[in-house]
KOLFIGU-529959 format. One record per residue: x, y, z of N, C-alpha, C, O, CB in turn; residue in one letter. Coordinates in pm, whole numbers, padded with zeros to 5 digits, always signed. Glycine has a CB too. Layout:
# KOLFIGU-529959
XYZXYZXYZXYZXYZa/...
***
This chain:
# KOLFIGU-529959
-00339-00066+01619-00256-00027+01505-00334+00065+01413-00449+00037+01379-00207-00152+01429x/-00262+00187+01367-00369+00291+01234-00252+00201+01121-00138+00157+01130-00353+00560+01234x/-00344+00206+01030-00307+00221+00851-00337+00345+00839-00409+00431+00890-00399+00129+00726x/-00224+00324+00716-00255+00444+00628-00345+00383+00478-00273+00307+00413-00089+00526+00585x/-00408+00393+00450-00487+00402+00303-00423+00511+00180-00416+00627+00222-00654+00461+00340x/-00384+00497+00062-00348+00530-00024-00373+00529-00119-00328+00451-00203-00295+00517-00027x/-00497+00664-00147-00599+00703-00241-00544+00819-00296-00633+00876-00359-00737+00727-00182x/-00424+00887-00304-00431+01026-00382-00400+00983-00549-00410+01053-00650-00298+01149-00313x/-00368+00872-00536-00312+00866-00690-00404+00905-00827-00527+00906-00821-00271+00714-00714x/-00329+00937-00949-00435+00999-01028-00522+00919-01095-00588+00974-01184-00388+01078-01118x/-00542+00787-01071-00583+00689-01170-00588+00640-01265-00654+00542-01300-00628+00680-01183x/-00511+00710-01323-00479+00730-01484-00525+00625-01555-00605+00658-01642-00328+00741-01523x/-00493+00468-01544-00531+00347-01604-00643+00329-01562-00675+00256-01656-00457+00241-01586x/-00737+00332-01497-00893+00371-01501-00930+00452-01596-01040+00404-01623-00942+00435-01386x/-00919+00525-01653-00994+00608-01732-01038+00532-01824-00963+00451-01878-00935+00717-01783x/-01168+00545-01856-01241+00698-01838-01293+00672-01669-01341+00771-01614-01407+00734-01977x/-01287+00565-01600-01415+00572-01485-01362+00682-01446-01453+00762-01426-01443+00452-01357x/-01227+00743-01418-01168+00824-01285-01148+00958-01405-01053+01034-01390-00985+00741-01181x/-01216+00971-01485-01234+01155-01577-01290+01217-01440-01238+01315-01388-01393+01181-01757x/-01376+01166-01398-01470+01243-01260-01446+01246-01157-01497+01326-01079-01580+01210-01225x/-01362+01162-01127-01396+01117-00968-01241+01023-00930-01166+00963-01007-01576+00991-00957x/-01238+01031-00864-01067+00962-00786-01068+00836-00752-01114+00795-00646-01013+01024-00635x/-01017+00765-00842-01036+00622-00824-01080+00521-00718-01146+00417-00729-00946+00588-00847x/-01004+00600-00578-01117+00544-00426-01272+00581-00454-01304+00567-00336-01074+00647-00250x/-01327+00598-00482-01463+00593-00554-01508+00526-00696-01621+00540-00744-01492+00719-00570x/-01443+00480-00733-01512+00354-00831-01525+00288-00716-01461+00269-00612-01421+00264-00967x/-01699+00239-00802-01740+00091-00740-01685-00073-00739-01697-00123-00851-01853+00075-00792x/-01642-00143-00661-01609-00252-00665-01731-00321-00619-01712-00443-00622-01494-00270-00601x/-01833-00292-00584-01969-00323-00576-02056-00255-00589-02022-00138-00574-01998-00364-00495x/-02199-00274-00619-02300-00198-00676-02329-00084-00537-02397-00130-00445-02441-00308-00729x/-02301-00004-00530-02347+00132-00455-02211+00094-00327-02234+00132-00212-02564+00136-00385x/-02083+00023-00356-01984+00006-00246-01877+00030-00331-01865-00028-00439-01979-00135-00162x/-01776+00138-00273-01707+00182-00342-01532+00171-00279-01516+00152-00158-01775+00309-00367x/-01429+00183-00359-01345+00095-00317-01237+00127-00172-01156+00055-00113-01274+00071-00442x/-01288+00285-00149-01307+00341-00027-01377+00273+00082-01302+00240+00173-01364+00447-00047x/-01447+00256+00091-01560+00240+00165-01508+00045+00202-01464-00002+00307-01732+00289+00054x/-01540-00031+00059-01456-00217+00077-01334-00164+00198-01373-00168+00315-01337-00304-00136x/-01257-00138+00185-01109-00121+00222-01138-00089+00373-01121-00155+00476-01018+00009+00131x/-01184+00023+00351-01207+00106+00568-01254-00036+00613-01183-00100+00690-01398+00284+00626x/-01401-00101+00553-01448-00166+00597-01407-00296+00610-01479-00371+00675-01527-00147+00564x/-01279-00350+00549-01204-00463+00563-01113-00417+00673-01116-00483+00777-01134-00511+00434x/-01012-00288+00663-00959-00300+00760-01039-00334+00928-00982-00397+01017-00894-00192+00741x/-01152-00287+00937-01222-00243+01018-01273-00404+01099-01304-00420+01217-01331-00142+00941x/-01267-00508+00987-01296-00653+01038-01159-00699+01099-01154-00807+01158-01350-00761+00912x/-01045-00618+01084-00937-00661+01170-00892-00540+01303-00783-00518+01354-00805-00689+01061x/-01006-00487+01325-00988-00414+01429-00903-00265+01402-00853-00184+01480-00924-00506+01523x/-00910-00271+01305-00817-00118+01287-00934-00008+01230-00976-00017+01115-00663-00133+01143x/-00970+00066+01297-01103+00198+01255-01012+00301+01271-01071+00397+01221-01266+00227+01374x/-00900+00343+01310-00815+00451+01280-00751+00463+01133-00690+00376+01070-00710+00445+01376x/-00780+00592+01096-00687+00538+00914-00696+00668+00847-00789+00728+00794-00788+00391+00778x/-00587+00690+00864-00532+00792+00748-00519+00782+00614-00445+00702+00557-00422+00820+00766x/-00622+00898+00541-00619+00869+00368-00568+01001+00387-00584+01089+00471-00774+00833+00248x/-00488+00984+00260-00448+01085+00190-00497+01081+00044-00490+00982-00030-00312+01090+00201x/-00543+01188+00016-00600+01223-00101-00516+01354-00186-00435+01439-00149-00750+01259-00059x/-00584+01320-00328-00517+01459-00423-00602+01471-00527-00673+01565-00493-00355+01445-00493x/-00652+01424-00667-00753+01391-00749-00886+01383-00697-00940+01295-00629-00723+01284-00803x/-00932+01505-00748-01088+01475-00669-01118+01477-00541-01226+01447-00492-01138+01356-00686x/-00982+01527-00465-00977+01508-00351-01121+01527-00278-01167+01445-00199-00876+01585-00312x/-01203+01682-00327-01267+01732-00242-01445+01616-00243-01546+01611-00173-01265+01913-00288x/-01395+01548-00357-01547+01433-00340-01502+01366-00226-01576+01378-00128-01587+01298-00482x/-01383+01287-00209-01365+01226-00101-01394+01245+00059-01422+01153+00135-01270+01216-00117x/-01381+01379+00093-01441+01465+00176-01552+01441+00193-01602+01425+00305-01436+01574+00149x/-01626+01433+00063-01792+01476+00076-01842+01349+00108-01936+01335+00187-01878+01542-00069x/-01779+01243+00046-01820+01156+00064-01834+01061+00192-01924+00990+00238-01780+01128-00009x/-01699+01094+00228-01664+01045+00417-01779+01148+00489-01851+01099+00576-01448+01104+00498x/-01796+01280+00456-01907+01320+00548-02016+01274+00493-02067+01229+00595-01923+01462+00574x/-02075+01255+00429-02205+01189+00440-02214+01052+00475-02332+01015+00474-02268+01199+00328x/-02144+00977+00502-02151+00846+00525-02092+00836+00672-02071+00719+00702-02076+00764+00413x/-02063+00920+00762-01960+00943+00907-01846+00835+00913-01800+00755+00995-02055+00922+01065x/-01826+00870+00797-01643+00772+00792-01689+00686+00793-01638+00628+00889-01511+00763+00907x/-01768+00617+00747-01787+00450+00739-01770+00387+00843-01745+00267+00833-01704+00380+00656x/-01779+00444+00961-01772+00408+01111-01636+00419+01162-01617+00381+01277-01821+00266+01140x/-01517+00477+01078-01377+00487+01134-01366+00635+01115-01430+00713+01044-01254+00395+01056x/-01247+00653+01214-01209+00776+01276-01092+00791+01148-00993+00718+01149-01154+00767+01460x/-01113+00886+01046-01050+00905+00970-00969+01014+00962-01038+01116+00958-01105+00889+00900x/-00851+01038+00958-00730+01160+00904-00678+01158+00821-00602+01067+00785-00630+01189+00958x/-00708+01281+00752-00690+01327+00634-00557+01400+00602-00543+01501+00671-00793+01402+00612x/-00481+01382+00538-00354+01395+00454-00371+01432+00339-00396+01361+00242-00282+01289+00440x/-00353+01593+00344-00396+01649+00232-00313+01694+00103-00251+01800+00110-00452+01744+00277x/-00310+01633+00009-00165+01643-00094-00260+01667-00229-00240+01600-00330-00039+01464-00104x/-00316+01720-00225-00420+01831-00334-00337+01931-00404-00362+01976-00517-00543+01934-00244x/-00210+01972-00307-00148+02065-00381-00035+01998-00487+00003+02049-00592-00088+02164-00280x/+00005+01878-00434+00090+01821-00511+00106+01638-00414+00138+01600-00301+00245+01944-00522x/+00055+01564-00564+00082+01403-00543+00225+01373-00493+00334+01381-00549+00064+01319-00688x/+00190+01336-00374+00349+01296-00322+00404+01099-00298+00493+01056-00224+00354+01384-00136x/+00325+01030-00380+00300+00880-00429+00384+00793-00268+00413+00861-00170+00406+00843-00629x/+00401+00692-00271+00395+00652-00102+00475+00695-00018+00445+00719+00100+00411+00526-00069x/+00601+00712-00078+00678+00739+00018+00703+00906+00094+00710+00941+00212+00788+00685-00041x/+00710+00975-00028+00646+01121+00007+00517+01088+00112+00533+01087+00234+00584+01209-00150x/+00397+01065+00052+00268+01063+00163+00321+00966+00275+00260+00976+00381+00104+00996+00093x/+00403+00892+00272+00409+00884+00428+00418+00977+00528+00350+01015+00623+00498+00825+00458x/+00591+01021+00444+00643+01085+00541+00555+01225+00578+00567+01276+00689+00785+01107+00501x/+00454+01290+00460+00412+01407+00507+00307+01370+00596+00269+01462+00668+00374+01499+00405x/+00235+01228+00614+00142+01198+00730+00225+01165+00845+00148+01131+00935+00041+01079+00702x/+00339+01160+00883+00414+01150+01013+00333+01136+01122+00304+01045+01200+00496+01261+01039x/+00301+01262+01103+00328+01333+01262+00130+01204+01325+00104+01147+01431+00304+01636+01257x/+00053+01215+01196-00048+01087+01264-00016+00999+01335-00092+00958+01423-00103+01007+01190x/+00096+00953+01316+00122+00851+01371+00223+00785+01470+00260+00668+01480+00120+00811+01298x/+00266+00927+01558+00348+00925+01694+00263+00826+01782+00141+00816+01796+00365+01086+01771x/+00358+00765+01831+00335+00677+01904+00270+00515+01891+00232+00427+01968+00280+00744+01965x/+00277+00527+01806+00232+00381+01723+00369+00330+01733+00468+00403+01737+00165+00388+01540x/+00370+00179+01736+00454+00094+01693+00507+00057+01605+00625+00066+01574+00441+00037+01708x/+00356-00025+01517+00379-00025+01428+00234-00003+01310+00126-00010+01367+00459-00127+01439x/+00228+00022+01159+00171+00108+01093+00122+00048+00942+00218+00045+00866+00263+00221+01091x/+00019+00008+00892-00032-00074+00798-00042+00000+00694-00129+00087+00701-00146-00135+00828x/+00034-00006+00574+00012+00062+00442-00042+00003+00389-00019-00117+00381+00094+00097+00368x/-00145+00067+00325-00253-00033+00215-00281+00040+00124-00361+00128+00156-00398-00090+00265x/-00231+00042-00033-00295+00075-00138-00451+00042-00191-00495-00067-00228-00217+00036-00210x/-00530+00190-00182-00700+00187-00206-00732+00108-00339-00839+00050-00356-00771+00356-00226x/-00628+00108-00433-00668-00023-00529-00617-00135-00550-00575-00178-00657-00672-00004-00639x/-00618-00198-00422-00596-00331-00401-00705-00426-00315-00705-00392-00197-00470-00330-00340x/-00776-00512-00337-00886-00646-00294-00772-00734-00250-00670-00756-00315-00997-00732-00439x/-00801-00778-00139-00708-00909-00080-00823-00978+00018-00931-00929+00050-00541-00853+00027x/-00771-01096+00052-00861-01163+00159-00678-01180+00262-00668-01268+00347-00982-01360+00085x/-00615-01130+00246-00469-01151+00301-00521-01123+00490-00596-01027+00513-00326-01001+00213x/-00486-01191+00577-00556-01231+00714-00421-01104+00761-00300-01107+00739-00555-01450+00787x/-00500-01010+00825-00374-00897+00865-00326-00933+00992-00206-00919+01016-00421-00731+00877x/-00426-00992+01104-00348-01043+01214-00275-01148+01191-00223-01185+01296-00418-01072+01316x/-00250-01209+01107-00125-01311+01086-00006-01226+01024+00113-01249+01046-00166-01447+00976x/-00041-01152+00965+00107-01049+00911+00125-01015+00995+00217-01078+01046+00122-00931+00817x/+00059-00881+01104+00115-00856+01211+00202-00924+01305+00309-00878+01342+00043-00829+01255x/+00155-01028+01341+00197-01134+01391+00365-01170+01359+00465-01147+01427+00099-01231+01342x/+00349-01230+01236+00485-01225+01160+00548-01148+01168+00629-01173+01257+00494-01229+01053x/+00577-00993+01097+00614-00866+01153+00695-00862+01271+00818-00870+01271+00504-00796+01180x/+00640-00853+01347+00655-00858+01438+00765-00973+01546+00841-00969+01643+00547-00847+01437x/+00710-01056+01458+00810-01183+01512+00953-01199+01425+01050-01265+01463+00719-01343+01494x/+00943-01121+01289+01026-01158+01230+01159-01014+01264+01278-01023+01237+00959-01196+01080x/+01092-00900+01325+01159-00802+01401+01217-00672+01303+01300-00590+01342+01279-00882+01480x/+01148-00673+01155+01219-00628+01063+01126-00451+01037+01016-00406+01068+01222-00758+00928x/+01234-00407+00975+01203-00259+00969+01044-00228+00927+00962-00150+00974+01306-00190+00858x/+01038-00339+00798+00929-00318+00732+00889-00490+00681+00969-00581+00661+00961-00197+00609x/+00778-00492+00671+00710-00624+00614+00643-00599+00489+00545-00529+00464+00603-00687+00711x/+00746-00703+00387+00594-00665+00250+00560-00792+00234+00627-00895+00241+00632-00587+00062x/+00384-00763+00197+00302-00890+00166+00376-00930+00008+00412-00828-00050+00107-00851+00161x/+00391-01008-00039+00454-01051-00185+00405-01189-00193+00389-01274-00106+00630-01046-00201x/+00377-01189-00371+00339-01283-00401+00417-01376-00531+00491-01312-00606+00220-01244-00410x/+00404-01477-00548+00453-01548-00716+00368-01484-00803+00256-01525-00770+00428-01732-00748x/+00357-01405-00897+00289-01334-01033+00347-01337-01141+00464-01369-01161+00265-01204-01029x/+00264-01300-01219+00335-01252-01315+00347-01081-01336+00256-01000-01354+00279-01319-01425x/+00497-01059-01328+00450-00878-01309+00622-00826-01393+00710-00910-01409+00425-00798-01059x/+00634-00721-01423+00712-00671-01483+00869-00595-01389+00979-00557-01427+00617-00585-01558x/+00799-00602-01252+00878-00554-01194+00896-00671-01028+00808-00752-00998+00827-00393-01191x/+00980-00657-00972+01001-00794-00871+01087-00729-00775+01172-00653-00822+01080-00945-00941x/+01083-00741-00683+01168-00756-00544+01242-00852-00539+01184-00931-00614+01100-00769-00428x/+01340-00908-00498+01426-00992-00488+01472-01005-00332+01505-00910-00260+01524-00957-00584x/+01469-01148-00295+01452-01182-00166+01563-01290-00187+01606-01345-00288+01298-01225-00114x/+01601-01302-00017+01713-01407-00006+01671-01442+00134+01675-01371+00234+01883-01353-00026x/+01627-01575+00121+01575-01614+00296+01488-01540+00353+01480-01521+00474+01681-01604+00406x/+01392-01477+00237+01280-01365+00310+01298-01229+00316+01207-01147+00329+01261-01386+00449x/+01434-01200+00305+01509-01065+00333+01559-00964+00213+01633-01006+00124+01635-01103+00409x/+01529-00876+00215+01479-00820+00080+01624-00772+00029+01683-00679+00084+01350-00686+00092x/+01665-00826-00056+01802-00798-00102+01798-00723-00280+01880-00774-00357+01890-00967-00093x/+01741-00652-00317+01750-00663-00453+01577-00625-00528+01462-00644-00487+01815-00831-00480x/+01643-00558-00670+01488-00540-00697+01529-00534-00842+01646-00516-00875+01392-00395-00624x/+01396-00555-00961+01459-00606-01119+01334-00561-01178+01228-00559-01115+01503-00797-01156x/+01349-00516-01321+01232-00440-01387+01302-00581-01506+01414-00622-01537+01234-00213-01425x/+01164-00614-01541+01215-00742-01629+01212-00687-01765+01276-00741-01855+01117-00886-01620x/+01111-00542-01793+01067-00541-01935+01264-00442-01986+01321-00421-02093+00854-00418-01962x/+01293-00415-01857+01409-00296-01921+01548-00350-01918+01642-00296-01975+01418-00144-01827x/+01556-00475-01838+01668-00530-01811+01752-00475-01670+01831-00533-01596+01739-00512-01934x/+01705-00356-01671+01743-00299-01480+01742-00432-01380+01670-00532-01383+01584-00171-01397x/+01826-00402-01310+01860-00472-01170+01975-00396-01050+02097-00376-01049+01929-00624-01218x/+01876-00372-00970+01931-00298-00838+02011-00390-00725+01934-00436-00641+01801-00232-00761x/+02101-00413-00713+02136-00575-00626+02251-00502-00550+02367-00505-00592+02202-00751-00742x/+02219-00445-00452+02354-00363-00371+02446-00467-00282+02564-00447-00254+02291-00234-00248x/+02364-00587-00242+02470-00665-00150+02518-00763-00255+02574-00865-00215+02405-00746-00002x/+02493-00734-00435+02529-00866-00476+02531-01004-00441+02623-01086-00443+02609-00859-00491x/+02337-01020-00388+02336-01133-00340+02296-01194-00462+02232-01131-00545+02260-01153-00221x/+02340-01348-00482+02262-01424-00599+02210-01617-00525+02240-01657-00413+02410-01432-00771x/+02175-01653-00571+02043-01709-00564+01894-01655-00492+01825-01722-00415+02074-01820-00507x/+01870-01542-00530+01752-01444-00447+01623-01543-00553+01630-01619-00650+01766-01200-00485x/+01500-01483-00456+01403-01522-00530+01321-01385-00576+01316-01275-00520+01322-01627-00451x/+01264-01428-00686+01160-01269-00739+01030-01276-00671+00958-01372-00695+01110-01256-00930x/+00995-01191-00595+00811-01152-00577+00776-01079-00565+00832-00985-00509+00732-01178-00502x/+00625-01077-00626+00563-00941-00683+00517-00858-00571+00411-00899-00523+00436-00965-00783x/+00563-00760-00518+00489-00685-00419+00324-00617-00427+00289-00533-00510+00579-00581-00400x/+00251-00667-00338+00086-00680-00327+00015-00536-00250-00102-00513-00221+00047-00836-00218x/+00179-00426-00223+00114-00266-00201+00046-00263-00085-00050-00190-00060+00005-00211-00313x/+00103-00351-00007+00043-00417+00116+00196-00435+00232+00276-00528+00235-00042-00594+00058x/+00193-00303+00322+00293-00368+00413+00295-00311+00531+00220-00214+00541+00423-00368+00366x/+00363-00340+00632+00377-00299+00756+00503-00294+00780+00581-00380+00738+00313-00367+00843x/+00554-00146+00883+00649-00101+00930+00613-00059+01036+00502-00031+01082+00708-00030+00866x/+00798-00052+01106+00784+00003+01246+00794+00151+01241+00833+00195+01132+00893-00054+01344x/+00761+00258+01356+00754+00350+01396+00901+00442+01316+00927+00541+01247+00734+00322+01546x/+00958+00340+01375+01125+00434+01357+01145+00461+01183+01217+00543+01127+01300+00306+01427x/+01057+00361+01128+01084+00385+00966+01071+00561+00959+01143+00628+00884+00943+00290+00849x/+00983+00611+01034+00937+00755+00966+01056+00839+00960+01073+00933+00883+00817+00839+01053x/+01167+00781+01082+01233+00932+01120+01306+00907+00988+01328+01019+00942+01341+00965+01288x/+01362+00798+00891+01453+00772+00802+01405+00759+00679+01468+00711+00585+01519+00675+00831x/+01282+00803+00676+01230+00865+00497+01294+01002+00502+01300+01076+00600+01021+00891+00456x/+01339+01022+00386+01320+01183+00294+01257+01265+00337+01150+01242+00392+01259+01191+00168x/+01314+01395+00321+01215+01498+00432+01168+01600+00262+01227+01675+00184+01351+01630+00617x/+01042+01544+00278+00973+01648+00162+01003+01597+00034+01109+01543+00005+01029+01807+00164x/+00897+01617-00053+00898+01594-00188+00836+01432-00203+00809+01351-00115+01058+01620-00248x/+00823+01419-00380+00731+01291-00419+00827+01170-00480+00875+01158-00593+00611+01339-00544x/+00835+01092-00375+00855+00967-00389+00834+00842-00420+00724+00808-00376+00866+00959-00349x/+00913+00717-00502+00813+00563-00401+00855+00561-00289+00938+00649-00263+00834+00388-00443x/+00820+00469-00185+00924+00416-00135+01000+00297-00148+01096+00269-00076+00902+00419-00050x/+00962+00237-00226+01088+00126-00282+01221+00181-00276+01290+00142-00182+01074+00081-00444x/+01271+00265-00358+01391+00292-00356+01460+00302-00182+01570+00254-00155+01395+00424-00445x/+01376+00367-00086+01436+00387+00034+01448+00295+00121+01519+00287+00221+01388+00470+00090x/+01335+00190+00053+01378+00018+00140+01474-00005+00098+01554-00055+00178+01297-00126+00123x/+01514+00011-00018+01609-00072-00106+01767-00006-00029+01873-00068-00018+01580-00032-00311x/+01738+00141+00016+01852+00212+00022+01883+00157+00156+01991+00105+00182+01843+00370+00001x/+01777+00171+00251+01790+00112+00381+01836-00051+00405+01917-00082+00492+01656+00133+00438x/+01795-00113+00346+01851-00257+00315+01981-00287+00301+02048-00376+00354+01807-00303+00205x/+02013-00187+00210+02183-00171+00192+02292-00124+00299+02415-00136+00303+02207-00069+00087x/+02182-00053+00401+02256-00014+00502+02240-00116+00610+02299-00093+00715+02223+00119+00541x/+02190-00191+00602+02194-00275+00703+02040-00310+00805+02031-00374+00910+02308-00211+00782x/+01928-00238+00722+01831-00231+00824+01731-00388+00722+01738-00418+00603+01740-00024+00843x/+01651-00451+00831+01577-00590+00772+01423-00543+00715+01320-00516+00777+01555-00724+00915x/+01452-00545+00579+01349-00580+00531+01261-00727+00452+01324-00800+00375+01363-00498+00477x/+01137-00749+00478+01158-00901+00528+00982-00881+00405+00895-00795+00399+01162-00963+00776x/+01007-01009+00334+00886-01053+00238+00782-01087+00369+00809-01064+00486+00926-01211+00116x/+00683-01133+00330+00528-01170+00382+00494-01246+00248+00437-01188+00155+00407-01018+00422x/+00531-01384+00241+00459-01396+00149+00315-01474+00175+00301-01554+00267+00539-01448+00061x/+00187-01435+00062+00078-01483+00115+00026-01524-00042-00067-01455-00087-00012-01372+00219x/+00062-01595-00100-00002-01696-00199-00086-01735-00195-00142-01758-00302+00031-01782-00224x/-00143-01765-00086-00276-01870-00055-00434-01752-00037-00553-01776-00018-00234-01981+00141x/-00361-01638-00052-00470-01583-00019-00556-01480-00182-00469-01481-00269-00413-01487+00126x/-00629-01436-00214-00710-01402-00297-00684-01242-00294-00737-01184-00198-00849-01459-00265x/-00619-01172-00374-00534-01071-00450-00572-01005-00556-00581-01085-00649-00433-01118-00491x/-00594-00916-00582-00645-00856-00665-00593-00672-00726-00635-00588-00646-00768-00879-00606x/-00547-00636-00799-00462-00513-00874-00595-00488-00936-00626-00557-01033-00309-00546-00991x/-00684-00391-00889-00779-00314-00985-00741-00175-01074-00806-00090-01134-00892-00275-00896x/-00591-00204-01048-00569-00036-01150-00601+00004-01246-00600+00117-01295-00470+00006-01193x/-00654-00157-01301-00735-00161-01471-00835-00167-01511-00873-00241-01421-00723-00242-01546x/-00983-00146-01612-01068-00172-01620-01074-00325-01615-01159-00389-01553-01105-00108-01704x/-00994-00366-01671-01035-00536-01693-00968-00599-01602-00921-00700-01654-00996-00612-01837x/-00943-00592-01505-00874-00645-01340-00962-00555-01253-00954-00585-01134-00673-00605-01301x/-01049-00445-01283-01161-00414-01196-01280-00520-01199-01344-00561-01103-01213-00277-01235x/-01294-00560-01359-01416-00663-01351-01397-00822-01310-01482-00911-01308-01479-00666-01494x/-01275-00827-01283-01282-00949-01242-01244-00985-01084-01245-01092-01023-01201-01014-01332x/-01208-00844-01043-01238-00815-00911-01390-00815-00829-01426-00856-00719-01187-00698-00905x/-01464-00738-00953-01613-00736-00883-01706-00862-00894-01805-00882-00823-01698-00618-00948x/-01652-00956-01010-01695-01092-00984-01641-01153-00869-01705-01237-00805-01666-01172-01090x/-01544-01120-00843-01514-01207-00668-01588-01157-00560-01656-01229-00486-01352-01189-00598x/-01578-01047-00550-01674-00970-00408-01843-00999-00468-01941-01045-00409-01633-00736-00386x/-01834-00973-00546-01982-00999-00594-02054-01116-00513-02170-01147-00540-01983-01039-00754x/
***
């Protein structure tokens, strides 16, 4: 299986660390950077294929994968330097990487998990659905909404928004962990061009009838470094 890794973002809530440098390069450990954690986690589940896409600083990232020879993975580069195309855009403009794959591991570069990927796969897979998201109980401002696992619905709590196309109700809320897996066929049915999430196109696809299915993994150790102060209490765990 390749992941994709999802480093172009501008970092904005880092700053100042990311004034210089593109947030896949802050350290989450002393001289290990959050590039480098990530390849090298995927890499303990057997996946050394992995497409980053970069945009901010892009060209350190470069420098940095060459001096280090990809951290021992065979890396492809997805180049959106000219314009941030946020996940669902950078999927679809990394496509063509990923003919012939089955299926395809999205992982946001500022996210720490101990989440066991051959058991998602696993699931995934068994559960037969377009796409798998890892989700958790949090506390978060924005929620997915699930019914029997199956992603029906999505709610921004601070604005009062709620997206609910099959008008399902007793759903449950969970926080999505930027962590998921899809099948092959998802690519041909993203948006052709331009900057997206992809939430909205699960959400749209859902409505049409295609299964999108929670992962939830509670039990496992999670971590949102988009912040200075959720970076440091990230680096006390790996620490």
């Amino acid at each position: 299986m390749k992941a994709m890794l999802f480093a172009a973002g501008l970092g904005t809530r880092l700053r100042p660390l990311t004034n210089d440098k593109p947030k896949a390069l802050v350290e989450i450990q002393k001289g290990v950077t959050l590039l480098e954690y990530n390849l090298r986690y995927l890499q303990s589940f057997g996946i050394d294929t992995v497409v980053v896409n970069i945009h901010h600083f892009g060209e350190k990232v470069l420098d940095i994968l060459a001096k280090n020879n990809n951290f021992g993975s065979q890396i492809l580069i997805s180049d959106e330097r000219d314009q941030v195309l946020e996940t669902g855009g950078g999927l679809q403009k990394a496509a063509l990487f990923f003919e012939g794959e089955k299926d395809i591991l999205l992982y946001n570069v500022d996210v720490i998990s101990t989440i066991d990927l051959h058991q998602m796969l696993d699931y995934h897979q068994q559960q037969g659905g377009l796409a798998t998201l890892a989700c958790r109980q949090r506390t978060s401002s924005r929620y997915l909404l699930f019914q029997e696992q199956q992603l029906c619905g999505w709610q921004n709590t601070k604005t009062g928004e709620i997206i609910n196309p099959l008008g399902k109700s007793n759903h449950t809320p969970l926080a999505f962990s930027g962590i998921h897996m899809v099948q092959q066929d998802l690519l041909a049915m993203l948006p052709q061009g331009g900057c997206y999430s992809i939430t909205p196109t699960y959400l749209e696809l859902m409505a049409k009838g295609q299964k999108i299915v929670a992962y939830p993994h509670d039990q496992d150790a999670w971590f949102d470094v988009g912040k200075p102060e959720k970076l440091s209490i990230a680096r006390q765990f790996c620490s």
